[in-house]
N, C-alpha and C positions, 0 to 999 in steps of 0.2 A: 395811708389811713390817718397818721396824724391830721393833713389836709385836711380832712372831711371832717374829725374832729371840730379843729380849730375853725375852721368856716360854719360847719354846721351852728355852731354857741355863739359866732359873731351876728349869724343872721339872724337867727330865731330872736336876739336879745330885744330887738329892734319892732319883729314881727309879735311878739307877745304879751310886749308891756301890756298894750291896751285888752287883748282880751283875757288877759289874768284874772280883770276888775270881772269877767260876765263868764266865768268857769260854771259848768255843772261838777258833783263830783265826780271822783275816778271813780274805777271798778276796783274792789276788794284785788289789795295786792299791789297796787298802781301809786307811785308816790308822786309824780308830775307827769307833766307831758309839754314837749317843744316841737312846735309847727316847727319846721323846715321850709316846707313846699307846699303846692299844692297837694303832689303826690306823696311825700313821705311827715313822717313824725319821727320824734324817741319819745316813748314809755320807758321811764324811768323806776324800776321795778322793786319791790321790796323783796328780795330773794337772792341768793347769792348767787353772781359769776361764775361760771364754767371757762370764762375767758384763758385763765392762767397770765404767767407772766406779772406785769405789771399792776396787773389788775387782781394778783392774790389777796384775796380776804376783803374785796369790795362788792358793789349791787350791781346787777345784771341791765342792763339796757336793751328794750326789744328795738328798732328800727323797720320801721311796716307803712303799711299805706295806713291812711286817719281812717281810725275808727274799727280798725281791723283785728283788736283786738286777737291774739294765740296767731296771727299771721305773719309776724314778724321774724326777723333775723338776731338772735341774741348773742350772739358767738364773735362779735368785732367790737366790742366794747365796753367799757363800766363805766362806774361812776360813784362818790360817795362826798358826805357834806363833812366840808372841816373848817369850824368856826364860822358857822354861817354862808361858807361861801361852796359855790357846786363845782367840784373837780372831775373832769372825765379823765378817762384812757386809753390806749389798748396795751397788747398783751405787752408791746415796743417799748410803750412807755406812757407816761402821766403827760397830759396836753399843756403847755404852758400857760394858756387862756384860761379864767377862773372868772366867776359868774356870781351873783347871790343866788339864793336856794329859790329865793321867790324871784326867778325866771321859770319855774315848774310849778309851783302851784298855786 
């Protein structure tokens, strides 16, 4: 799971620069959001983690196809901003890879 972490924040960093500049807003609840793929995103959630582990007392991440809003997976990861910079996890542990916040919004 680490993997997918740490890949997932390498690639989006790349794939979002430029459409950060042309966001509409989120949905109430929604702090950012990182293309992945075609197929997938992370909604980065303003809600707390059910993750456990590593992830105690951090924000919830849904993982879902774009756009699909409540159809996601939120149970393999969190995430929370410290000092401006955006740290994921899982339950395993804290991902070594750290990002700015504005990779998500």
């Amino acid at each position: 799971m680490r993997r997918i972490v740490f890949l997932g924040v390498v690639l989006a960093a790349a794939a979002t620069t430029a459409a950060a500049q042309t966001r509409k807003p989120f949905p109430p609840g929604v702090v950012g959001v990182m293309p992945i793929d075609a197929g997938t995103e992370y909604l980065f959630l303003d809600r707390p983690t059910t993750v456990g582990g590593a992830c105690k007392g951090w924000k919830a991440v849904s993982i879902q196809p774009p756009g699909r809003l409540g159809a996601g997976t939120t149970g393999l990861m969190c995430w929370k901003e410290s000092n401006g910079q955006l740290l994921t996890a899982t339950a395993a542990g804290v991902s070594p890879q750290v990002a700015p916040m504005d990779l998500i919004r």
